[in-house]
PyMOL Python script that loads the backbone (N, CA, C, O; Angstrom):
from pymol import cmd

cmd.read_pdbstr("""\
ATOM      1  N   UNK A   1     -22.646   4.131 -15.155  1.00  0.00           N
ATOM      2  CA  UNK A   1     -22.588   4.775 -13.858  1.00  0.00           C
ATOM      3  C   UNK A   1     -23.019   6.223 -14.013  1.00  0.00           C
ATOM      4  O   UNK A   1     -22.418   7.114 -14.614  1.00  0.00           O
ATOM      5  N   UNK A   2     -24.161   6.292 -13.367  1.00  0.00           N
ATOM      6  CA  UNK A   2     -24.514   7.793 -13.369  1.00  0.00           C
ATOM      7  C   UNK A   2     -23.735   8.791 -12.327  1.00  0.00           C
ATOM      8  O   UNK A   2     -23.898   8.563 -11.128  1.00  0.00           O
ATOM      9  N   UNK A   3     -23.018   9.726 -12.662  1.00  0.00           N
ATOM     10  CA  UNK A   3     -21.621  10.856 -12.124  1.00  0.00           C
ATOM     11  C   UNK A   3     -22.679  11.992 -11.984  1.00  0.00           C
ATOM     12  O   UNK A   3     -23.558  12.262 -12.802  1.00  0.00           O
ATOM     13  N   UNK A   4     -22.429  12.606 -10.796  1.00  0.00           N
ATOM     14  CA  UNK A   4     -23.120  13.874 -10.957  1.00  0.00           C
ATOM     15  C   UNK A   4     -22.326  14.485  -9.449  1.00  0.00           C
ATOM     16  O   UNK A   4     -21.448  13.904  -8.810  1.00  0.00           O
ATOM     17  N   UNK A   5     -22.928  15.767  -9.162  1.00  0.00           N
ATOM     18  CA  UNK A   5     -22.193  16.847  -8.074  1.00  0.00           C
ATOM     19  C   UNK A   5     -22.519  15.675  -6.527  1.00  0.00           C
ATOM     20  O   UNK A   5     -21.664  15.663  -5.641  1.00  0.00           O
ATOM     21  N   UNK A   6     -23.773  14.797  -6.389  1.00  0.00           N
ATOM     22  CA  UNK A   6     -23.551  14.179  -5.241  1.00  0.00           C
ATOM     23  C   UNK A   6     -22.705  12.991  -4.842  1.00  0.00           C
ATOM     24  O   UNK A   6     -22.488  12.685  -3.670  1.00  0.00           O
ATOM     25  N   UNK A   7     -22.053  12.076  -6.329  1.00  0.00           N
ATOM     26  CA  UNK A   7     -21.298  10.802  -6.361  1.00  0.00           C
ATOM     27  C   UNK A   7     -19.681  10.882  -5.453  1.00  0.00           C
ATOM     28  O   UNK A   7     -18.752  11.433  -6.044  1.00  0.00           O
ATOM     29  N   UNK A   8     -19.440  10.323  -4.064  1.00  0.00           N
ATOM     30  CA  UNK A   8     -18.352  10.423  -3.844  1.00  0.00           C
ATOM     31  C   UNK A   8     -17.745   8.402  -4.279  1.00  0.00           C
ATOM     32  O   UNK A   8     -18.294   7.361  -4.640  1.00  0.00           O
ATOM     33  N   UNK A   9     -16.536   8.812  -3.978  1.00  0.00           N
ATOM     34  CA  UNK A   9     -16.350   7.349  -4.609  1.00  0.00           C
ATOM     35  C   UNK A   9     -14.928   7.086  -3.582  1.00  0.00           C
ATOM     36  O   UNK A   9     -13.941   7.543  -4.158  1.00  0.00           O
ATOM     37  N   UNK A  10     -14.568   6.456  -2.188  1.00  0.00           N
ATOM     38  CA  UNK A  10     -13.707   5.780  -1.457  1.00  0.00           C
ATOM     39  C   UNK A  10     -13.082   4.517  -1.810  1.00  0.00           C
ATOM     40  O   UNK A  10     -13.847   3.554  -1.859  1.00  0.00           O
ATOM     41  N   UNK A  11     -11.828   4.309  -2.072  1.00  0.00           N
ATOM     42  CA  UNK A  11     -11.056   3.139  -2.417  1.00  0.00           C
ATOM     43  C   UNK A  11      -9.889   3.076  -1.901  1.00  0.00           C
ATOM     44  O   UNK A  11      -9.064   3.970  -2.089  1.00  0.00           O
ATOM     45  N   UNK A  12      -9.587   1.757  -1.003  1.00  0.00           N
ATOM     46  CA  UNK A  12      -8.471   1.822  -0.062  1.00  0.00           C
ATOM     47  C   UNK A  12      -8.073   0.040  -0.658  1.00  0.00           C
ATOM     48  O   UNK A  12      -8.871  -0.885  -0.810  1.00  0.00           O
ATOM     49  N   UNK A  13      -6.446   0.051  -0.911  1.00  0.00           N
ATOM     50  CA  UNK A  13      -6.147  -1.115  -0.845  1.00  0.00           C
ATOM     51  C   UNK A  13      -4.740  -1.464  -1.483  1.00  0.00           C
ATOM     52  O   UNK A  13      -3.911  -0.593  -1.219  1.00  0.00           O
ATOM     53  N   UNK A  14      -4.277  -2.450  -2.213  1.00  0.00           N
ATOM     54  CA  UNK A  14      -2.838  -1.768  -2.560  1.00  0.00           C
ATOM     55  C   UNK A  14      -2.598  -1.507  -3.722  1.00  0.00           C
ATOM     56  O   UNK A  14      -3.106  -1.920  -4.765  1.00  0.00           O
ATOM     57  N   UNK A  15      -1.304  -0.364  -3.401  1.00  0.00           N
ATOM     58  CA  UNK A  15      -1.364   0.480  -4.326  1.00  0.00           C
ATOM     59  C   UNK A  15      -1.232   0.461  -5.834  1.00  0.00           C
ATOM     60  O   UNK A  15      -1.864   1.247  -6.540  1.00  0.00           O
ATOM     61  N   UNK A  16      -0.533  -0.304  -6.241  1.00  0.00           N
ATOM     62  CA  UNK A  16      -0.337  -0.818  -7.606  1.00  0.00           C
ATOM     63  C   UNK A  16      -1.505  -1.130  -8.138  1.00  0.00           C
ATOM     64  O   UNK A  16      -1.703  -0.970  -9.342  1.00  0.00           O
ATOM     65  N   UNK A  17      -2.595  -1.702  -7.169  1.00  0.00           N
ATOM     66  CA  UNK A  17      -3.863  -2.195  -7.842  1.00  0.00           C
ATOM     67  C   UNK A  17      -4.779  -1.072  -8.164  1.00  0.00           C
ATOM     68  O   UNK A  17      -5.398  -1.023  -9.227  1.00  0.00           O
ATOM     69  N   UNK A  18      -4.864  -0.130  -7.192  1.00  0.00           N
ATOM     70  CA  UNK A  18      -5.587   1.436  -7.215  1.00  0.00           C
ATOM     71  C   UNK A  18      -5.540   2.171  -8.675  1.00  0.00           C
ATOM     72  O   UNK A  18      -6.447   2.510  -9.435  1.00  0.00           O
ATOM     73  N   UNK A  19      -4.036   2.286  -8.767  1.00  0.00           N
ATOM     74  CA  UNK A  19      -3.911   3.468  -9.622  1.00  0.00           C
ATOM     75  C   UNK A  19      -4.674   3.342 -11.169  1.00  0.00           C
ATOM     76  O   UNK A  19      -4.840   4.431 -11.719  1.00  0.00           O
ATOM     77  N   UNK A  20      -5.151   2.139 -11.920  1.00  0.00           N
ATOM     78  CA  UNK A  20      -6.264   1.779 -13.016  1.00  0.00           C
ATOM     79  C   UNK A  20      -7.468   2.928 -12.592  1.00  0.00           C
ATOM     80  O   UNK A  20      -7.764   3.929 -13.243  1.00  0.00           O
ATOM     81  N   UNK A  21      -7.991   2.529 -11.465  1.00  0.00           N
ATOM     82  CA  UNK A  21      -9.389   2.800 -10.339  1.00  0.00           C
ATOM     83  C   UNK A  21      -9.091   4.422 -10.212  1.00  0.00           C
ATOM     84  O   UNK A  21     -10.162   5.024 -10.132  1.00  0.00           O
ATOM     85  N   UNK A  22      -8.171   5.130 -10.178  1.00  0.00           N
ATOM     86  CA  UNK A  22      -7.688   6.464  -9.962  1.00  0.00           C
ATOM     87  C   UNK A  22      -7.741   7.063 -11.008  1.00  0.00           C
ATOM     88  O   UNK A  22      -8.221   8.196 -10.993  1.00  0.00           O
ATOM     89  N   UNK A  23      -7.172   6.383 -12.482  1.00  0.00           N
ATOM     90  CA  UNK A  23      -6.999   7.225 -13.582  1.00  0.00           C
ATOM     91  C   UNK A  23      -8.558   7.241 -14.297  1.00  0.00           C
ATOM     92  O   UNK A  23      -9.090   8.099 -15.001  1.00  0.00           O
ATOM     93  N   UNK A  24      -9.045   5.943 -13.818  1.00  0.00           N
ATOM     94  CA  UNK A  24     -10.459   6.028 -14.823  1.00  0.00           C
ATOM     95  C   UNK A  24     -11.082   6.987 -14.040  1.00  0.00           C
ATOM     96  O   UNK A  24     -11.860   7.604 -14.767  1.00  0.00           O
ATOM     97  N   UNK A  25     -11.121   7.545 -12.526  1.00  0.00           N
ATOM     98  CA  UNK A  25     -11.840   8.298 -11.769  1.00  0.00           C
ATOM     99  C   UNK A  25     -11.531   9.842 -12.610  1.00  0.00           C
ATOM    100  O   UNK A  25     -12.392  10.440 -13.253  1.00  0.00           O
ATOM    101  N   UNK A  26     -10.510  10.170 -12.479  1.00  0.00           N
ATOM    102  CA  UNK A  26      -9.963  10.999 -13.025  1.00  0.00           C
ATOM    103  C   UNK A  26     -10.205  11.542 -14.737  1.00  0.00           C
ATOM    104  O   UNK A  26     -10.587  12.635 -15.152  1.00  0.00           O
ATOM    105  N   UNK A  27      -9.881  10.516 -15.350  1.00  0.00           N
ATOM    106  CA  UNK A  27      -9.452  10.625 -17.089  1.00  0.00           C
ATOM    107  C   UNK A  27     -10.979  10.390 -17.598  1.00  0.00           C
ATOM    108  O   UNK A  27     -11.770  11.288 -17.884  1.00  0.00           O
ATOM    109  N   UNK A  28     -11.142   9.454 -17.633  1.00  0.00           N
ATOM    110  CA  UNK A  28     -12.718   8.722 -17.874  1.00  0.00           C
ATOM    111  C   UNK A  28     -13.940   9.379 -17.461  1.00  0.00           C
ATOM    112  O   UNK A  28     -14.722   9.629 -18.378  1.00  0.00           O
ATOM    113  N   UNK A  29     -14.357   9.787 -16.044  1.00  0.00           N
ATOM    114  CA  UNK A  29     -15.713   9.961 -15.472  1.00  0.00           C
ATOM    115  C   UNK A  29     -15.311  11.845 -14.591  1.00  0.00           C
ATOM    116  O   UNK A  29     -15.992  12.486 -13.790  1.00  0.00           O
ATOM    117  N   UNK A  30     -14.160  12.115 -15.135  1.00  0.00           N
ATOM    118  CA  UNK A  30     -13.637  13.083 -14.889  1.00  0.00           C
ATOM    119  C   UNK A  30     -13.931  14.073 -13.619  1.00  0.00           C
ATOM    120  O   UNK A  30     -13.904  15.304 -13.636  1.00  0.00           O
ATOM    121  N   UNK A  31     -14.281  13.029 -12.279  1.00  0.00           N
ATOM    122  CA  UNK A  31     -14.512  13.625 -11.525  1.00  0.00           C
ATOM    123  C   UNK A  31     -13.575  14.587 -10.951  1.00  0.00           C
ATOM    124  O   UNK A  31     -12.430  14.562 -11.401  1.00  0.00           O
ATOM    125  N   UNK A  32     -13.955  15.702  -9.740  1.00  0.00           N
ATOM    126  CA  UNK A  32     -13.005  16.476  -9.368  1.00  0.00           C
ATOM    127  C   UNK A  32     -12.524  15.979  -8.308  1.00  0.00           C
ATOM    128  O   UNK A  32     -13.141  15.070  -7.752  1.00  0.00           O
ATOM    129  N   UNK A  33     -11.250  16.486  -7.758  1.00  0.00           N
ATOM    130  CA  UNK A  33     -11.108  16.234  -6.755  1.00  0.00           C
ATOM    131  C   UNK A  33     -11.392  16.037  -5.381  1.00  0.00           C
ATOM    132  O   UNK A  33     -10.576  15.585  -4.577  1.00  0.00           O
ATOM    133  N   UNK A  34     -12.667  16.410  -5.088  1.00  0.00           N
ATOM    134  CA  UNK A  34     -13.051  16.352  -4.088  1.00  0.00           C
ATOM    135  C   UNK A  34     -14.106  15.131  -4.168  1.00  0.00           C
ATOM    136  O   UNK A  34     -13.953  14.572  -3.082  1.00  0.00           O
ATOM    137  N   UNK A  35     -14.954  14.527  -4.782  1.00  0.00           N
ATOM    138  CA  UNK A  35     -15.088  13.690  -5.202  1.00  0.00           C
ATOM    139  C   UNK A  35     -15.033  12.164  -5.109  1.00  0.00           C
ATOM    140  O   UNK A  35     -15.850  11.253  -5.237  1.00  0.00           O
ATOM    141  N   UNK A  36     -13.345  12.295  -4.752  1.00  0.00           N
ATOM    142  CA  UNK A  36     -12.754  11.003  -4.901  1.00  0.00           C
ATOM    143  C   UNK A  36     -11.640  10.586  -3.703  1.00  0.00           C
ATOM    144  O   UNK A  36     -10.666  11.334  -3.627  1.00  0.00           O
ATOM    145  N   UNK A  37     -11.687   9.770  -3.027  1.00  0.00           N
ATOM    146  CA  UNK A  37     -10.313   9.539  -2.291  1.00  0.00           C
ATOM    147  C   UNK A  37      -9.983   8.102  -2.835  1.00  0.00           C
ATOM    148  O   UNK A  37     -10.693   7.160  -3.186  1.00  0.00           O
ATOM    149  N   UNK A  38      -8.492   8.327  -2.759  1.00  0.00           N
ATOM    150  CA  UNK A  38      -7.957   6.604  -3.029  1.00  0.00           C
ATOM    151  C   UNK A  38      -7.100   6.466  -2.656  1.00  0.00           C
ATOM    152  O   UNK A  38      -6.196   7.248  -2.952  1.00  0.00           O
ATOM    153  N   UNK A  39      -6.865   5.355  -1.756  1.00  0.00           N
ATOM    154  CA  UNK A  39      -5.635   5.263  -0.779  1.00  0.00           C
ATOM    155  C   UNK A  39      -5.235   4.324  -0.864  1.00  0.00           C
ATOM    156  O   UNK A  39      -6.085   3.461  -0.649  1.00  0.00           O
ATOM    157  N   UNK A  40      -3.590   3.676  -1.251  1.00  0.00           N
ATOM    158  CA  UNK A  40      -2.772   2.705  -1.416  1.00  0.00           C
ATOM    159  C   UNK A  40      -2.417   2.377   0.205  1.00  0.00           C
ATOM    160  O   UNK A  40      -1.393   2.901   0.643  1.00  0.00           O
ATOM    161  N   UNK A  41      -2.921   1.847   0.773  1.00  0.00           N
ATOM    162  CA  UNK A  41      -2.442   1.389   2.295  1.00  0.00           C
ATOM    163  C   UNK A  41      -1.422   0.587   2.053  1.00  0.00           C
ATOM    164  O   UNK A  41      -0.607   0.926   2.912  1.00  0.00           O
ATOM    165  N   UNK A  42      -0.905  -0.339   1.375  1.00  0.00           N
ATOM    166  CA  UNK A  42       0.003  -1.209   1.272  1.00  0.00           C
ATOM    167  C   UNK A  42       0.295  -1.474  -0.144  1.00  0.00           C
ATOM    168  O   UNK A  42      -0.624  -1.295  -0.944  1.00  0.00           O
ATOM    169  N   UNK A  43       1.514  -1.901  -0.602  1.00  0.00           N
ATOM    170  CA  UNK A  43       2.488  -1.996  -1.736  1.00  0.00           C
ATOM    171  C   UNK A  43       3.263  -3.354  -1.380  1.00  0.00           C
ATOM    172  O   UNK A  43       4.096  -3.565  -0.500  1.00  0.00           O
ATOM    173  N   UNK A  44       2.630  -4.343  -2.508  1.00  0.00           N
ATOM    174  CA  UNK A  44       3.465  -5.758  -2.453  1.00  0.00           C
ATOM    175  C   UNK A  44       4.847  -5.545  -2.498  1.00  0.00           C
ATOM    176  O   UNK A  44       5.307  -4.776  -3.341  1.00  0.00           O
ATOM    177  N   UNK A  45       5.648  -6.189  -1.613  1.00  0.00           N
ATOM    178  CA  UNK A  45       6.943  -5.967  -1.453  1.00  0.00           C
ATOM    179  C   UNK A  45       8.093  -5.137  -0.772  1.00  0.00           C
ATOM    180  O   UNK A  45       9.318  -5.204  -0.664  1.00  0.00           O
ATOM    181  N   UNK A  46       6.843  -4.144  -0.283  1.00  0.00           N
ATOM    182  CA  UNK A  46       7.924  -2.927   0.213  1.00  0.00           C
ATOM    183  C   UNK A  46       7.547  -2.815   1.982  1.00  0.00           C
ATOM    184  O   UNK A  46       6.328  -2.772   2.142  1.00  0.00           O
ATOM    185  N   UNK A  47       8.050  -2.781   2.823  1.00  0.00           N
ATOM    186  CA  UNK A  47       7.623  -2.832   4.244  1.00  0.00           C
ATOM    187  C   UNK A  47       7.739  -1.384   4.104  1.00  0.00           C
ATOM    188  O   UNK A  47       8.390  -0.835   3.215  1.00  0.00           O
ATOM    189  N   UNK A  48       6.908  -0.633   5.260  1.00  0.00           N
ATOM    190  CA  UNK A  48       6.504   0.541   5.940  1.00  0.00           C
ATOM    191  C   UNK A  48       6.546   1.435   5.097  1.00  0.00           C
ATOM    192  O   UNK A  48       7.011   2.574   5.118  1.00  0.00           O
ATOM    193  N   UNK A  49       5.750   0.530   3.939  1.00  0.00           N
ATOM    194  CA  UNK A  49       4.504   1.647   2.877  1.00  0.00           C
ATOM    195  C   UNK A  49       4.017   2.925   3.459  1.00  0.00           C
ATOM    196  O   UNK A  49       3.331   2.873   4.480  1.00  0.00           O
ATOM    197  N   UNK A  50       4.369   4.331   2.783  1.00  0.00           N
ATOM    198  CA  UNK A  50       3.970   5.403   3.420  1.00  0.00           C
ATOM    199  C   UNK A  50       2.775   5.420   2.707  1.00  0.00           C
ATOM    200  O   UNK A  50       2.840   5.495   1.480  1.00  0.00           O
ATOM    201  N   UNK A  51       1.328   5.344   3.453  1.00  0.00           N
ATOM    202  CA  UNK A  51       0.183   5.113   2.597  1.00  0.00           C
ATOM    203  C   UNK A  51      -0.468   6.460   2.388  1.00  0.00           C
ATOM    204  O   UNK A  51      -1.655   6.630   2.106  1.00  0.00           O
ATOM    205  N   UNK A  52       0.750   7.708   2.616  1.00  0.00           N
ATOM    206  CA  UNK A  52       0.625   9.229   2.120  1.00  0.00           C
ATOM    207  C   UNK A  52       1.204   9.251   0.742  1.00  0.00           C
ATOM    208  O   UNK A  52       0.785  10.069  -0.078  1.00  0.00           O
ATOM    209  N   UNK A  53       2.282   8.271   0.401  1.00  0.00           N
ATOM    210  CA  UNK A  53       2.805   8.852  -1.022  1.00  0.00           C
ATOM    211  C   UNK A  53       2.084   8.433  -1.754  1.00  0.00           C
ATOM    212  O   UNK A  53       1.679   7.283  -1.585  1.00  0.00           O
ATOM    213  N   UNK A  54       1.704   9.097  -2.699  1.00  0.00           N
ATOM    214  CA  UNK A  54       1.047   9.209  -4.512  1.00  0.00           C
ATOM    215  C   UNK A  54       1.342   7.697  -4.940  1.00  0.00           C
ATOM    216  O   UNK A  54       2.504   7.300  -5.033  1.00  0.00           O
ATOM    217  N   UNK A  55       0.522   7.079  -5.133  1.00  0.00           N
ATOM    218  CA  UNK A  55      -0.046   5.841  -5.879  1.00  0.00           C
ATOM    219  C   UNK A  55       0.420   5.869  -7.200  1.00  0.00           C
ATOM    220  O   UNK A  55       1.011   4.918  -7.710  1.00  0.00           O
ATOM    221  N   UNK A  56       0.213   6.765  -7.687  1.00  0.00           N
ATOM    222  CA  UNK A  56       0.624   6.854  -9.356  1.00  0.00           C
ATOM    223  C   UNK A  56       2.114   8.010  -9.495  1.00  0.00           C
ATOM    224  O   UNK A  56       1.984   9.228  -9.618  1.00  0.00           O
ATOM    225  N   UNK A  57       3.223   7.420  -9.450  1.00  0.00           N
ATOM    226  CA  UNK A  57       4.104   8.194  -9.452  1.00  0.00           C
ATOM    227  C   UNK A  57       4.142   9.030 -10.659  1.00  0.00           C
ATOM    228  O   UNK A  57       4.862  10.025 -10.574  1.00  0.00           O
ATOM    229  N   UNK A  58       3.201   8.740 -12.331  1.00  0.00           N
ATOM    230  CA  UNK A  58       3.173   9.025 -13.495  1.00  0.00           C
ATOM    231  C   UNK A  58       2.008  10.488 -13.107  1.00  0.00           C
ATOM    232  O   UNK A  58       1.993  11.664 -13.470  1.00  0.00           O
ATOM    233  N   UNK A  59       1.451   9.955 -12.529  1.00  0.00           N
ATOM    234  CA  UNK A  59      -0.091  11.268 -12.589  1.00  0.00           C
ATOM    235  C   UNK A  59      -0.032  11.338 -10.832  1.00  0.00           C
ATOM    236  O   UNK A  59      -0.869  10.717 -10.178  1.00  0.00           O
ATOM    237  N   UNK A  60       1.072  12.179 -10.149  1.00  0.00           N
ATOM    238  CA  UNK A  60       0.966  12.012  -8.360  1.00  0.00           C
ATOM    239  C   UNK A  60      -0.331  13.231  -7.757  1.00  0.00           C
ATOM    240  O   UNK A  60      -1.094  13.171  -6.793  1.00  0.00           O
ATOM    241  N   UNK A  61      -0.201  13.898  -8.433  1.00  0.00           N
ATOM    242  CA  UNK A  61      -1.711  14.946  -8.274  1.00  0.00           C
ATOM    243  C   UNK A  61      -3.199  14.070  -7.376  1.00  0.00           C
ATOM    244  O   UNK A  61      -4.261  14.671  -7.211  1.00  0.00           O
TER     245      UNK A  61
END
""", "prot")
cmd.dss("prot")
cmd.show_as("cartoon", "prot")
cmd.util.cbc("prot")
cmd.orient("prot")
């Protein structure tokens, strides 16, 4: 995957599944924050998922 200043990268879906997709965005291809959005809309098991809280409670940044 070629990364450079124009690559944005959108990922919406649930959250447990995201946060792999978040850290490699992050750790791996070290994009910045602006960059990247990733949004946990829903969490197996839990009703009225706030799809504002941090996906990765380990890395919530």
């Amino acid at each position: 995957m070629g990364v450079d200043a124009s690559t944005y990268v959108f990922a919406a879906g649930e959250a447990s599944a995201l946060v792999p997709v978040r850290r490699h965005l992050r750790h791996t291809l070290h994009l910045p924050r602006e960059q990247y959005s990733v949004s946990g809309y829903w969490r197996v098991g839990v009703q009225a998922w706030d799809h504002h809280a941090p996906i990765d409670p380990v890395d919530p940044d």
